[in-house]
N, C-alpha and C positions, 0 to 999 in steps of 0.2 A: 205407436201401433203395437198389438200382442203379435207376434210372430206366432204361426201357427205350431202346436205342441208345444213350445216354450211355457213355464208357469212363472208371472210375477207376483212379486207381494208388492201390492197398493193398497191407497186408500180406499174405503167406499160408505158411502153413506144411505140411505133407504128414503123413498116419497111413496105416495101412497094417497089420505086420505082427502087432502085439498085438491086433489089431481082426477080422482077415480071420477071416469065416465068423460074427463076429457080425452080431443084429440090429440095423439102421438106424432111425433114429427115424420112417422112411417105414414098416415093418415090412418091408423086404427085407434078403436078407440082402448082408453088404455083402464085396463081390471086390476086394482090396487092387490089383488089375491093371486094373480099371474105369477108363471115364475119367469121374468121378462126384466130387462135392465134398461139401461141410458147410460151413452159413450160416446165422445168428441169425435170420432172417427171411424170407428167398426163399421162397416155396411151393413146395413140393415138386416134381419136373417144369421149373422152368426152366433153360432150356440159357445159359450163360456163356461167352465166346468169352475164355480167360486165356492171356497170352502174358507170356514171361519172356525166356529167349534162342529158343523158339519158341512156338506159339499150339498150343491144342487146343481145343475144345468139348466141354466136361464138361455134367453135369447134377447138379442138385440133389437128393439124397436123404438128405441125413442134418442135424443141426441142429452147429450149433461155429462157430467154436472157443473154446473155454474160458479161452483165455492172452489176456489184456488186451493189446490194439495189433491182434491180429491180425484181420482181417475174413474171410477166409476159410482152410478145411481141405482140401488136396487129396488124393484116393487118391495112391498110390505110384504106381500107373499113368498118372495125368494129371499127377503134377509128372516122373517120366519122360519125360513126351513133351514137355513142357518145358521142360525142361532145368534144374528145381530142386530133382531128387533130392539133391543134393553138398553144397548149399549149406542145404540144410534148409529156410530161411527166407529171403524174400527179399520185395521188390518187384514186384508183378505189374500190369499193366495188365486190368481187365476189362471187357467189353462185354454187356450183359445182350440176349441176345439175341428172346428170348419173352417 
């Protein structure tokens, strides 16, 4: 679990376009353009402040990632806005912010 205020640096990976317009394990449906992630345990609802070569504040809505190393799943839209669309996978800093 991120303890609150605490920042780690994990893994994270980005889904998005096989996904878009399915249900999320919160039951919404999920916009590959969101700034919105997937995590084994966060409660649903908390906002994560994840920076890579920039920062956004995503929220929790869906459960993943499934690929072993990784800690967290960003939409296409929040690894966009931090600049980890290219690279697919990378090293993130996060700060649990809620």
């Amino acid at each position: 679990m991120i303890p609150i205020l605490t920042t780690l640096s994990v893994i994270s990976s980005w889904y998005g376009p096989g996904f878009h317009g399915s249900i999320t394990a919160n039951g919404e449906r999920f916009n590959q353009q969101s700034l919105t992630a997937a995590h084994k345990t966060l409660p649903f609802g908390t906002r994560l402040r994840v920076c890579f070569q920039r920062c956004a504040v995503v929220r929790v809505n869906d459960r993943g990632p499934y690929i072993s190393g990784r800690s967290i799943d960003l939409s296409k839209g929040a690894a966009d806005a931090i600049g980890l669309t290219g690279s697919g996978v990378g090293r993130v800093k996060v700060t649990r912010l809620n």
